[in-house]
C-alpha positions as CSV (number, residue, x, y, z in Angstrom):
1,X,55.6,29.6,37.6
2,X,55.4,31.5,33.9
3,X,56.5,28.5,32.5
4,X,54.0,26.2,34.2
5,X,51.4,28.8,33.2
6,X,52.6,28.6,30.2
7,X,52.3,24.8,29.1
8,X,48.6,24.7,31.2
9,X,47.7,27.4,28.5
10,X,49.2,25.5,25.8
11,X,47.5,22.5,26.7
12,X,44.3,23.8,27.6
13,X,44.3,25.8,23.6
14,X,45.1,22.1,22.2
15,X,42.7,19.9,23.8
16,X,40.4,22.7,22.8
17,X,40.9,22.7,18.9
18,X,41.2,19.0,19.3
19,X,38.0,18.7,20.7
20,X,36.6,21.0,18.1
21,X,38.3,19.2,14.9
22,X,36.8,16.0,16.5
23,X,33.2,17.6,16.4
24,X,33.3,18.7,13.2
25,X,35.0,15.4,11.8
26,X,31.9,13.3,14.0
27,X,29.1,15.7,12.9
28,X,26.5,13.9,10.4
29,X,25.5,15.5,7.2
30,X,22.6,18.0,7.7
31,X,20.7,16.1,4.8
32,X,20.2,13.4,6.7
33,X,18.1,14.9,9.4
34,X,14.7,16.2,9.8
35,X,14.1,18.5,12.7
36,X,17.2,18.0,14.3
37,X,16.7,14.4,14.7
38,X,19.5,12.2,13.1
39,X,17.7,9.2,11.2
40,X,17.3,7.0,8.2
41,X,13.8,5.6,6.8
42,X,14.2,2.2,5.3
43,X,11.1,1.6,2.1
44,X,10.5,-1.8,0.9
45,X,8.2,-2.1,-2.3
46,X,7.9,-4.6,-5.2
47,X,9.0,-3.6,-8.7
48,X,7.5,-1.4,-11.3
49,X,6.2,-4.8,-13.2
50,X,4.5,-6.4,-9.8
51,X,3.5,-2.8,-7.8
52,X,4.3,0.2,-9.3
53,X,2.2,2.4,-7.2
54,X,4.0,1.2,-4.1
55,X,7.4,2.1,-5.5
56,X,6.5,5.1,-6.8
57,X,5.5,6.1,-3.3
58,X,9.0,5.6,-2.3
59,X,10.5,7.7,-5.1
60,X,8.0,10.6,-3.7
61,X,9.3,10.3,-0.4
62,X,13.2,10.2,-2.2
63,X,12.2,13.7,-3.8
64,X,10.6,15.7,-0.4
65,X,13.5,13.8,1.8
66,X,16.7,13.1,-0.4
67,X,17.9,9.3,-1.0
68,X,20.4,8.4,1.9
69,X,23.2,7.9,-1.2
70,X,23.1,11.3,-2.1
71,X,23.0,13.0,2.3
72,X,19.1,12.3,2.2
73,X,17.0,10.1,4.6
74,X,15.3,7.5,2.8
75,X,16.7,4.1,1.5
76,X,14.9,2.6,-0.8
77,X,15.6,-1.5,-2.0
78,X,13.2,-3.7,-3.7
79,X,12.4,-6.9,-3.0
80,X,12.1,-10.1,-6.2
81,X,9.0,-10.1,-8.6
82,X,8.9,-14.2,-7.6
83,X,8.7,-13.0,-4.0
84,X,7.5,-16.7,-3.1
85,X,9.8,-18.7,-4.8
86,X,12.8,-16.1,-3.7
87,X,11.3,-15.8,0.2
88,X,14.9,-16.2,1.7
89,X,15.9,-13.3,-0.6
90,X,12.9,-11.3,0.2
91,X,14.1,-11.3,3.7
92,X,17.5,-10.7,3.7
93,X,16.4,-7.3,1.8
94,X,14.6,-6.5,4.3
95,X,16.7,-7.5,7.2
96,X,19.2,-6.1,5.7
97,X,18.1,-2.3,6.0
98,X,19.1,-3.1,9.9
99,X,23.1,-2.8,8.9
100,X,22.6,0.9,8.7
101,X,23.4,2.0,12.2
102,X,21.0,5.7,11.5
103,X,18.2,3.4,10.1
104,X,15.4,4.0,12.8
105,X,12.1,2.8,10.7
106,X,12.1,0.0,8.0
107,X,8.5,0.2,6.1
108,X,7.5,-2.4,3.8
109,X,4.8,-2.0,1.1
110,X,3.1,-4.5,0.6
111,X,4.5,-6.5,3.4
112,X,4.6,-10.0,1.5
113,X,5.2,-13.2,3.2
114,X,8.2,-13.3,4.6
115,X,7.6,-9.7,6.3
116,X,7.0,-10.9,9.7
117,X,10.1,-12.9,9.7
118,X,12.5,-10.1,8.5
119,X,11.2,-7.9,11.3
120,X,11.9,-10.4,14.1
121,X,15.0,-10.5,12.8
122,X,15.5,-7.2,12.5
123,X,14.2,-6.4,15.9
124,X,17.0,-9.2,17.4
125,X,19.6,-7.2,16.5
126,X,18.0,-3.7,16.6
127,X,15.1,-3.3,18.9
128,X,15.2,0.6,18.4
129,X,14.4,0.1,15.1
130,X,10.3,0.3,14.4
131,X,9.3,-1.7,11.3
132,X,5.8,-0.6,9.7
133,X,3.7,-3.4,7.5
134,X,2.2,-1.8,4.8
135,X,-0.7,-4.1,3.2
136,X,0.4,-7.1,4.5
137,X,0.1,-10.7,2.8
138,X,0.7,-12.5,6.0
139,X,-2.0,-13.3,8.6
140,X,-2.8,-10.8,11.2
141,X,-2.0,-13.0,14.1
142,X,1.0,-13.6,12.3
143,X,2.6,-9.9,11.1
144,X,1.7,-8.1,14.4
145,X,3.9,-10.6,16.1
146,X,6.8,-8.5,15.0
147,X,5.1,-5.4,12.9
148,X,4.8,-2.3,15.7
149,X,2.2,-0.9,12.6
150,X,0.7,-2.5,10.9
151,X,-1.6,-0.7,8.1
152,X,-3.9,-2.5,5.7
153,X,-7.0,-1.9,3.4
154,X,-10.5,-2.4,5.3
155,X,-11.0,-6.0,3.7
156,X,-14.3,-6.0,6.2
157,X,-15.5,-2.7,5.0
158,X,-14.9,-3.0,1.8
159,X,-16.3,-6.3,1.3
160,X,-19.5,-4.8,1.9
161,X,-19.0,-1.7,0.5
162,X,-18.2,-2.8,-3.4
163,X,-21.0,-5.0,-3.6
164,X,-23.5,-2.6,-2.2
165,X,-21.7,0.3,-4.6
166,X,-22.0,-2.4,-7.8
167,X,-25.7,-2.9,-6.6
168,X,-26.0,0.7,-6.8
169,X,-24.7,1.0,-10.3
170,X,-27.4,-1.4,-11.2
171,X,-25.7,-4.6,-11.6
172,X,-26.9,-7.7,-11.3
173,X,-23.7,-10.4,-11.2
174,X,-20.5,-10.1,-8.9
175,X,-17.7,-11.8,-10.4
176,X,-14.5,-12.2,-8.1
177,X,-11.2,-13.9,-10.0
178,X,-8.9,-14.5,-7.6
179,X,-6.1,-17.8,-7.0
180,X,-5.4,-20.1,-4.3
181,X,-2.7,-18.7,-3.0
182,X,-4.7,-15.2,-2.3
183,X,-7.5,-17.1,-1.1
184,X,-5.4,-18.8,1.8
185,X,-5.1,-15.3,3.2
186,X,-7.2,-14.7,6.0
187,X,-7.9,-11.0,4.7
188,X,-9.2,-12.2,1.5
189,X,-11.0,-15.1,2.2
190,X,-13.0,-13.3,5.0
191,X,-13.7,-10.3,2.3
192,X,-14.9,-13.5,0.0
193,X,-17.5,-14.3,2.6
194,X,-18.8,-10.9,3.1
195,X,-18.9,-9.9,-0.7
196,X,-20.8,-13.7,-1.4
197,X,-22.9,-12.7,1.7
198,X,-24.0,-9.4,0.4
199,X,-24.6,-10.5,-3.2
200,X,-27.4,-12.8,-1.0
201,X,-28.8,-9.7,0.9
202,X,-29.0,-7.4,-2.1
203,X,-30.3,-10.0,-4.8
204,X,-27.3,-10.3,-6.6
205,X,-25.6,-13.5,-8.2
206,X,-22.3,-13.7,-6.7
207,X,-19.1,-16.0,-9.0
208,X,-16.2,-17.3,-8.3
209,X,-13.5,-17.8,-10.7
210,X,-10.0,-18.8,-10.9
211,X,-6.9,-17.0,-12.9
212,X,-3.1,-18.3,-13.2
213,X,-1.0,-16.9,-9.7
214,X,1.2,-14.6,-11.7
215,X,4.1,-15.6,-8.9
216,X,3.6,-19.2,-10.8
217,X,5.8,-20.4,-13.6
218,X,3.3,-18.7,-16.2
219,X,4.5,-15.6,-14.5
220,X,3.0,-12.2,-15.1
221,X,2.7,-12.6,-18.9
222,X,1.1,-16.0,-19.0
223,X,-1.5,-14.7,-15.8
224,X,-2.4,-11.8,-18.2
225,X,-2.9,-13.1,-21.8
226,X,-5.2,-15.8,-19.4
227,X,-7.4,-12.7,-18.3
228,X,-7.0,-11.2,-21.9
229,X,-8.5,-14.3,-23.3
230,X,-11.8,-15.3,-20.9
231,X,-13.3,-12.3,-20.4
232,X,-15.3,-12.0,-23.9
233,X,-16.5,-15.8,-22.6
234,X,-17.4,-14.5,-19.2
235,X,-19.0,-11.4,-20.3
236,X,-21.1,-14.0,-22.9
237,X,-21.9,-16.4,-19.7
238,X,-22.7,-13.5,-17.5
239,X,-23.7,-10.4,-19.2
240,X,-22.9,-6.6,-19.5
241,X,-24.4,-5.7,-16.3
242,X,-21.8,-8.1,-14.4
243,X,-19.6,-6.7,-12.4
244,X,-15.9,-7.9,-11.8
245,X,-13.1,-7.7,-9.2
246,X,-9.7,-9.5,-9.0
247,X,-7.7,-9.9,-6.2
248,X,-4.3,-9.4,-8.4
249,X,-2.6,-6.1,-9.6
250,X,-1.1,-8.0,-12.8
251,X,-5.0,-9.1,-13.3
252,X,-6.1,-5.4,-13.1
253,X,-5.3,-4.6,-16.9
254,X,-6.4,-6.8,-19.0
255,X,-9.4,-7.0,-17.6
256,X,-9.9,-3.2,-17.6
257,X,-8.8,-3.6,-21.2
258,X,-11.8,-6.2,-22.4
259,X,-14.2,-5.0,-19.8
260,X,-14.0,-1.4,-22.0
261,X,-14.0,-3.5,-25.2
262,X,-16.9,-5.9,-24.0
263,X,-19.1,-4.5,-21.5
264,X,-19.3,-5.1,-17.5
265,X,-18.5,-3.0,-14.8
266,X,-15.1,-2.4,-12.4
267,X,-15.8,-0.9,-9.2
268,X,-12.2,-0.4,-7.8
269,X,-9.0,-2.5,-7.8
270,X,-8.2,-4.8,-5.0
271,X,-5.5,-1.8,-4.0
272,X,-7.1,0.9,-6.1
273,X,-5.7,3.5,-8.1
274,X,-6.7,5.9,-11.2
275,X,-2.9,4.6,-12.4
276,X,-3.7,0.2,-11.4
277,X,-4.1,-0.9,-15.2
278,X,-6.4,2.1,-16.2
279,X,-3.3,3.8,-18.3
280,X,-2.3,0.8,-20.3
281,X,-5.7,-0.6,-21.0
282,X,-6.4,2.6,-22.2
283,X,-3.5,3.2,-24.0
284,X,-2.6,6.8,-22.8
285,X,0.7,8.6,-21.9
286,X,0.7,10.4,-18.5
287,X,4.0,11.3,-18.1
288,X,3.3,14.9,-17.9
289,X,0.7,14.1,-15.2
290,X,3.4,12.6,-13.1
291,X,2.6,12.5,-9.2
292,X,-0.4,15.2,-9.7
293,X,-3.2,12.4,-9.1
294,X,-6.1,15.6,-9.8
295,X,-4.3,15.4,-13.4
296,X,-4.0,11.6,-13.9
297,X,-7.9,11.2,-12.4
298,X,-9.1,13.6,-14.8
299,X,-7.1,12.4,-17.8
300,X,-8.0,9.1,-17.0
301,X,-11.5,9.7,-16.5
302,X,-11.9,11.7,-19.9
303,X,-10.5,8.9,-21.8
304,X,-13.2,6.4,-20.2
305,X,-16.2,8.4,-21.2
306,X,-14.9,9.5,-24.4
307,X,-14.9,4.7,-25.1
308,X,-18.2,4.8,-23.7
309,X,-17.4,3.4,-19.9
310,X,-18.6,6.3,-18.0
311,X,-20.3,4.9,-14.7
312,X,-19.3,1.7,-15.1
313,X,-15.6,2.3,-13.7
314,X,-14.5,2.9,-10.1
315,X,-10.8,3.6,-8.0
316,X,-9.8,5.6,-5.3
317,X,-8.6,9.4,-6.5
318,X,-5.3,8.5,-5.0
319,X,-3.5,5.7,-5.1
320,X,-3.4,3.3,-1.9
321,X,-0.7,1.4,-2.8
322,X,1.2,5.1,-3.4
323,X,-0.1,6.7,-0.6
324,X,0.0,4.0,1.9
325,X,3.9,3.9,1.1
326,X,4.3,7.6,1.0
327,X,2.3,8.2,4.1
328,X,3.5,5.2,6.4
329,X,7.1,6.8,5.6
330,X,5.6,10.6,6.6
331,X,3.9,9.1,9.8
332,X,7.2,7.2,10.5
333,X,9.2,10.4,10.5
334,X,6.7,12.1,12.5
335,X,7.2,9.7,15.0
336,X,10.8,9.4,15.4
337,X,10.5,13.3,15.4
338,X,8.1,13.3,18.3
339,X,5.2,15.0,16.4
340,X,2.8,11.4,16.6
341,X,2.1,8.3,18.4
342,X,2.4,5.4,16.2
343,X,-0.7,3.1,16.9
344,X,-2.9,6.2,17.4
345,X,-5.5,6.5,14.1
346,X,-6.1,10.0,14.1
347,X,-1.9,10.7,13.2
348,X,-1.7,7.7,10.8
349,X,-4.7,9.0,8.8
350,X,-2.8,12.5,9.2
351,X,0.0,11.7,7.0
352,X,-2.0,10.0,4.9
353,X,-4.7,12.9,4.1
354,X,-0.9,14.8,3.5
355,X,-0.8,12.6,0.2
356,X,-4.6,12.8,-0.6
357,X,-6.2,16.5,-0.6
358,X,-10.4,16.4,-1.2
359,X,-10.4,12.8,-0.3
360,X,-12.3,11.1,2.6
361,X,-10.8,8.3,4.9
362,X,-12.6,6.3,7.2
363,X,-11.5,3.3,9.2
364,X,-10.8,1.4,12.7
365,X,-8.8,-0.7,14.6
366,X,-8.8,-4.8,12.9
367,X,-10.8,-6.8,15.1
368,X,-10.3,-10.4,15.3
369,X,-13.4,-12.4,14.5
370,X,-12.7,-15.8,16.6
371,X,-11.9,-13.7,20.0
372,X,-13.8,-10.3,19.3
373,X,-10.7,-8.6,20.4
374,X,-9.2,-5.1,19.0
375,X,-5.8,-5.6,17.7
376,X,-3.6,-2.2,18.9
377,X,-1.3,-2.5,15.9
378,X,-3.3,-3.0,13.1
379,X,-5.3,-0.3,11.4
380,X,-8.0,-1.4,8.5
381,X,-8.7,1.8,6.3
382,X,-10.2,3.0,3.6
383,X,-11.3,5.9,0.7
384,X,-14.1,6.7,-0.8
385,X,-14.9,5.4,-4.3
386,X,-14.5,7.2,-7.0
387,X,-16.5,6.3,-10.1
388,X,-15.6,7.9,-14.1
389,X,-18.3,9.6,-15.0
390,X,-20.4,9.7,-11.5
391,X,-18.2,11.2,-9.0
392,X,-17.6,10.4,-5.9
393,X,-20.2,7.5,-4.3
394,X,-19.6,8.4,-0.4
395,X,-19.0,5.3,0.5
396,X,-17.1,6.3,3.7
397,X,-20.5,7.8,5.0
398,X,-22.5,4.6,4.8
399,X,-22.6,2.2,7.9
400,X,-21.5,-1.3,7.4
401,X,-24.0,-4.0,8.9
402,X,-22.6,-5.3,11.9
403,X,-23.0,-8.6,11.3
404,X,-20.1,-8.8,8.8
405,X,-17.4,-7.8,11.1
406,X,-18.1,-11.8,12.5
407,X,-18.2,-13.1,9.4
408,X,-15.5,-15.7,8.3
């Protein structure tokens, strides 16, 4: 009997620092958890050259959460500049984030065609997965096929809201430069229509003209030396006290540049931000200012009204194309951490307010103009405009017309 004993006691003290050696050996690293919860974030952004804010919104994220290669949560990848031509590639990047068996949220910003695709497949193979649509290309009938989120600017609102703000300013002309692949987008040609039909309501001259795709063989360079070169001919054809918009980012800084050479006015980018074309076209260094958007906005700003352009240029104080990547990923972790429900509008515009201190938000749920129906994963949002010189114009206090939420 005390030798049975014996080997049940030597047993028992084995299985036990077995089972202990196999906890410790199975036990994730405590960097790659937030709360207790085990998880990876997946961000998908264009390069510096194409959308710099939007990648720089991931590398903010990387810095509060760690990068998964070094025990962190967040994985960041890239998709190609020639996103169009490359679409097969675009997707397997994004698919691809699905391999990682603690990847629990894939967020792409901006969600470029190809997006909605990448989820399904994504969501074949791992349904627990949710995949957030940051700015996306493709249709909304389209990306919330697949998209549990998805979070774009308020084309609606806005469409209203920069012509009545350029009105405002006192001018007189709207131009919008834009290219047909943009204008095949449902969200951009319905913000066409509005912005034409509030040029009509307000007395304005409303112009449409066409720029080089910079996804076309031109590329970014060839787009950009276009814009470089027509603006002193537009400003000539339609004065100083024309305003102009285009629906590119590679667009944004040469015509900043020649609009502070040549007169006209620049109410906010089509994804706005005191860093979309406003430090190169003004040829200052904000390195130091790094990630401090109070900084950049005021260094920015000082450097317009010492050239002369104070209010006559407009963004957001904070970056949308930064914050919306940074604050998807935040609301993404608050979900899979049980702090927030992902469709609801009050937590989404939580994690974004996180990013943007002093800044108001307003927005609503996208409503689809042929069937009058609320979409109940799609969010339209937007700040207020910010204008060098001016201040803030309280745009998010001003109630749109109904009558352009049917317009198409």
């Amino acid at each position: 009997m005390k030798k049975f004993a014996l080997v049940i006691l030597t047993l028992m003290l084995s299985l036990s620092l077995f089972a202990n050696g196999a906890a410790e050996t199975a036990a994730p690293a405590a960097d790659a958890s937030t709360e207790g919860n085990v998880f990876h974030i997946g961000i998908v952004t264009g390069t510096v050259s194409q959308s710099e804010d939007d990648l720089r919104g991931a590398e903010a994220l990387i810095a509060e959460y760690g990068s998964v290669a070094d025990g962190g949560i967040i994985q960041h990848v890239t998709y190609p500049d020639n996103f169009m031509e490359e679409q097969e590639t675009t997707i397997s990047v994004i698919a691809g984030l699905a391999d990682d068996p603690l990847m629990k949220a894939v967020i792409v910003n901006q969600a470029v065609p190809g997006t909605t695709e990448a989820f399904r497949r994504i969501k074949e193979i791992r349904p627990d997965i949710i995949c957030l649509a940051g700015e996306a290309h493709e249709d909304p009938g389209v990306i919330t096929t697949s998209a549990d989120l998805v979070c774009n600017n308020d084309f609606v609102s806005r469409g209203y809201l920069i012509i009545h703000t350029a009105h405002e300013l006192g001018c007189d002309t709207f131009v919008h430069i834009s290219f047909p692949r943009h204008l095949s987008y449902e969200t951009m040609s319905r913000r066409l229509a509005i912005m034409k039909a509030t040029c009509d309501e307000l007395g304005m001259t409303f112009v449409s003209e066409t720029a080089p795709d910079p996804t076309s063989d031109v590329g970014v360079a060839g787009a950009q030396q276009y814009i470089l070169e027509q603006v002193p001919a537009w400003i000539e054809k339609y004065g100083k006290n024309a305003a102009f918009f285009c629906t590119n980012d590679a667009h944004t800084e040469p015509l900043l540049r020649q609009l502070l050479a040549y007169g006209g006015y620049f109410i906010e980018a089509d994804l706005p931000s005191p860093l979309m074309g406003y430090p190169g076209a003004l040829g200052i260094d904000l390195t130091e200012e790094a990630g401090d958007f109070p900084a950049i906005l005021a260094k920015v700003e000082s450097a317009i009204v010492e050239k002369g352009g104070a209010g006559r240029f407009g963004t957001w104080a904070y970056s949308y194309g930064y914050t919306t990547t940074a604050g998807l990923g935040q609301h993404a972790i608050n979900v899979l951490n049980g702090e927030s429900e992902l469709t609801k509008l009050s937590d989404i515009m939580r994690a974004y307010n996180k990013y943007t201190p002093g800044a108001k938000w307003n927005g609503a749920y996208y409503t689809d103009v042929n069937t009058g129906v609320a979409s109940k994963n799609m969010v339209l949002i937007y700040q207020d405009t910010y204008v060098m010189g001016k201040g803030y114009m309280n745009v998010t206090d001003i109630e749109v017309p109904e009558k352009y939420y049917t317009l198409k």
